[in-house]
ZADOLUM-347447 format. One line per 10 residues: number of its first residue (from 1); their letters; for each residue x negated, y, z of C-alpha. Coordinates in Angstrom, 1 decimal. Layout:
NUM	A	X,Y,Z  ...;
//
This chain:
1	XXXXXXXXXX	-3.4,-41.4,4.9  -3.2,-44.9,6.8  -6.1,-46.3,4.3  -8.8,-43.7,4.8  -8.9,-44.4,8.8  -10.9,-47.6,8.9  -13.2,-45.7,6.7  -13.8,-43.2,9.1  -14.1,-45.0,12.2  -16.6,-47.2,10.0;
11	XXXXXXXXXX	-18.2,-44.0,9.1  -19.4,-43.8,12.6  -21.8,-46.4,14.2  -22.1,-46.1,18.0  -25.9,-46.3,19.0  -26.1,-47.9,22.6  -29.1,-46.1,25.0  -30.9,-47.2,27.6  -29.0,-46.0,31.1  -31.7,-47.3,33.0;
21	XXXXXXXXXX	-34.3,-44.9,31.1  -32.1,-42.3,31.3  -31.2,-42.4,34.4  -34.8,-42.4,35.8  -36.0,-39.9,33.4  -33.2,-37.9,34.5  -33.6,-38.6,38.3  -37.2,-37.5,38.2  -36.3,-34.1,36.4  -33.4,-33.2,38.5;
31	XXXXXXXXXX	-35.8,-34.5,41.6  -38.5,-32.0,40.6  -35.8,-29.4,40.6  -34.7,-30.6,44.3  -38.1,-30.2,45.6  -38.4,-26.7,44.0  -35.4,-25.7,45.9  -36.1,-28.0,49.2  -39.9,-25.8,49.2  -38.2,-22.2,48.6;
41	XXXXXXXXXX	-35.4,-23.3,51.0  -38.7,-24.0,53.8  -40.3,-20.7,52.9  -37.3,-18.7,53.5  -36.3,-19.9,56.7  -36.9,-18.3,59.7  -38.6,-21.0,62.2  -41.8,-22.7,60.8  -41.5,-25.9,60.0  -45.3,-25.9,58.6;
51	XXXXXXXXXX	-45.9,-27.0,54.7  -44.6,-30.5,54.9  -40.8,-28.5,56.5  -39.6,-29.2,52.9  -40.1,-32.6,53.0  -38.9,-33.4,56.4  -36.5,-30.5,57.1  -35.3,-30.1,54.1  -36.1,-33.5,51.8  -32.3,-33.9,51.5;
61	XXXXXXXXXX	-31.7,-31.4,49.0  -34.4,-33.1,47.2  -32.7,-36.4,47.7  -29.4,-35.0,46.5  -30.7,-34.0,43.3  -32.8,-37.0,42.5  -29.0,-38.8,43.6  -26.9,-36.7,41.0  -29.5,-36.6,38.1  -29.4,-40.3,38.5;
71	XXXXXXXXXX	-25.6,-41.0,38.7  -24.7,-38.7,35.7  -27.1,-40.0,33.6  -26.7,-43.6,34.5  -23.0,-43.6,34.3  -22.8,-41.3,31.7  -24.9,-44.1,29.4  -22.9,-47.1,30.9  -19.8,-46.0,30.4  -20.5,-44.9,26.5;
81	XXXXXXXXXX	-22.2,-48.3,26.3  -18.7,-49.9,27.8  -16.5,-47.4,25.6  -19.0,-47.4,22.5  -18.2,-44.3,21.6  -19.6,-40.8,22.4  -17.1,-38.1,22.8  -16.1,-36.0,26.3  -15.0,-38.7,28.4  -18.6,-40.1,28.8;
91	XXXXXXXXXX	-20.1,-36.3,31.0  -16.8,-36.5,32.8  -17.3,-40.3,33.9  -20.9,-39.1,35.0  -19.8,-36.0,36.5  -17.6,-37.6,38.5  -20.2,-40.2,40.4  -22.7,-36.8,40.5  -19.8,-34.8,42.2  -19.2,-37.9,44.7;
101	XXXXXXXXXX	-23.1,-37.9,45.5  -22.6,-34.4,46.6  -19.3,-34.6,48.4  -21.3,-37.5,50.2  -23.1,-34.8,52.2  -20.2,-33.9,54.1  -19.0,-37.5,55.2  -15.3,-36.7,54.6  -13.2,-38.6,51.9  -11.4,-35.5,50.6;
111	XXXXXXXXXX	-14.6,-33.6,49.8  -16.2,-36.5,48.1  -13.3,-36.9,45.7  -12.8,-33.4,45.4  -16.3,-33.0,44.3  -16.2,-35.8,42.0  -13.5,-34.6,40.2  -14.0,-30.5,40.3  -17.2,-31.7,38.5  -15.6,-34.1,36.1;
121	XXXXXXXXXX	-13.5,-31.1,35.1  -16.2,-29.1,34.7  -18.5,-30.8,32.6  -15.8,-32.5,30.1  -14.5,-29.4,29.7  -18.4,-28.0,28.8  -18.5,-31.2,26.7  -15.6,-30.9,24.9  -15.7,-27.1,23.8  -19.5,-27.9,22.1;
131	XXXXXXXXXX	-21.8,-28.5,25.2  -23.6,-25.5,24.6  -24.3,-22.2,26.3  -25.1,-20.4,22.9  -22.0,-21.1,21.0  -21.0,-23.9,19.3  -23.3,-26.1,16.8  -23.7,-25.4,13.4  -24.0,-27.8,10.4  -27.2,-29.2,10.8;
141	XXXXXXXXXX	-26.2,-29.6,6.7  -26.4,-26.0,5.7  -29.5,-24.2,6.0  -30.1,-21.5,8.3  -31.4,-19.2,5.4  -28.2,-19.8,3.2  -26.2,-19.6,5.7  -27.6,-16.0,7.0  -28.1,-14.6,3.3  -24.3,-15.5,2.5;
151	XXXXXXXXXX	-22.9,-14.1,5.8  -24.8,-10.5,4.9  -23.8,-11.0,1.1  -20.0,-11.6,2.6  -19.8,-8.5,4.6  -22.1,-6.2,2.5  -20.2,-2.9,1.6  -20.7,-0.2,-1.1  -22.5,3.0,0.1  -19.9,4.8,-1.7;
161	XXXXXXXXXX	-17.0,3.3,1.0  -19.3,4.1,4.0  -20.6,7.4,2.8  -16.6,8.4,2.3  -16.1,7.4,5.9  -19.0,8.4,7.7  -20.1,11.3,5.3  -23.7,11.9,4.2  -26.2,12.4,6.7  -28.2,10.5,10.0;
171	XXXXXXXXXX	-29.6,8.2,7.0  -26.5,7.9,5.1  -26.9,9.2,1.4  -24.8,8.5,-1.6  -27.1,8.8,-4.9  -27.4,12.1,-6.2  -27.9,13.6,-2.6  -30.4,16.3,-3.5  -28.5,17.5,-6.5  -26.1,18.4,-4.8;
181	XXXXXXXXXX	-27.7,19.3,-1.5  -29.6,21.7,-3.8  -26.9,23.0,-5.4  -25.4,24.0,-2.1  -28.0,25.6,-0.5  -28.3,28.2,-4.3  -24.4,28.4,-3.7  -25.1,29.3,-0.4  -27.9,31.5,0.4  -28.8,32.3,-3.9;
191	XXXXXXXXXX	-32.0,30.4,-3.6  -33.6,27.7,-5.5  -34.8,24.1,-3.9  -37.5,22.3,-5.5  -36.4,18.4,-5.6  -38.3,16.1,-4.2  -39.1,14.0,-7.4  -40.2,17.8,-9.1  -42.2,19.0,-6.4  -44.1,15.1,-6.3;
//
């Protein structure tokens, strides 16, 4: 058991990034976002502060965006650089400088740490159970076509077991339907219904 973990920690090569590229990239996406919100935040209020309100009313929304997409990112690729490795720790680190950005805002030392770290929570434990919103990746390995054939192949039933369950009916027929729905209706009512593949 001892031999085969240098292997796998060989296995895995840590690729550095650029934090500085990221950090901008990032800082001018969450900034666009900032002044999205900074211009609704001008429309909806109630005095006019004319078009440029969202830029000198309300530009430090914008600034506190550009602030937090620029800390998370940056410290987020520094400290996997530091760490070289790439695991939940590293969104946490970042999360925690983003948080402290926002705490900022209220100039009190309690709400920037409390910020800092209600974030940190938050986004290691995104990071950690997958880091996505649609479920957790699949096998980039498998292919999506195999994958979906088997899962129908795995739960596929016979008609016979539903048709026992559910009866016949609502489009649920067992072969040998119109025999016997035939057969019923001459039981029945004495007379005599053409099949369908006599009467084609």
């Amino acid at each position: 058991m001892a031999d085969h973990a240098p292997q796998q920690d060989s296995e895995v090569q840590y690729h550095p990034k650029d934090a500085v590229a990221g950090s901008l990239k990032a800082a001018g996406v969450t900034g666009a976002a900032g002044a999205f919100i900074s211009t609704i935040q001008n429309v909806l209020t109630k005095q006019n502060y004319g078009a440029w309100g969202a830029v000198t009313k309300f530009g430090g929304t914008t600034g506190l965006f550009v602030a937090m997409g620029g800390a998370y990112e940056f410290t987020k690729c520094a400290s996997a650089n530091l760490r070289e490795k790439d695991d939940a720790y590293n969104p946490a680190i970042g999360g925690f400088f983003a948080g402290t950005m926002m705490g900022l805002r209220f100039r009190s030392l309690p709400a920037i740490a409390g910020y800092g770290t209600g974030l940190a929570a938050l986004l290691y434990a995104f990071s950690f159970t997958g880091g996505r919103l649609s479920g957790y990746q699949r096998d980039p390995e498998v292919d999506e076509v195999t994958r979906k054939e088997y899962l129908r192949k795995n739960r596929r039933r016979p008609v016979e077991d539903t048709v026992n369950e559910l009866g016949e009916g609502r489009g649920v027929y067992a072969p040998g339907y119109e025999e016997r729905r035939a057969q019923r209706i001459k039981d029945a009512y004495g007379v005599d219904v053409p099949l369908r593949s006599q009467a084609s």
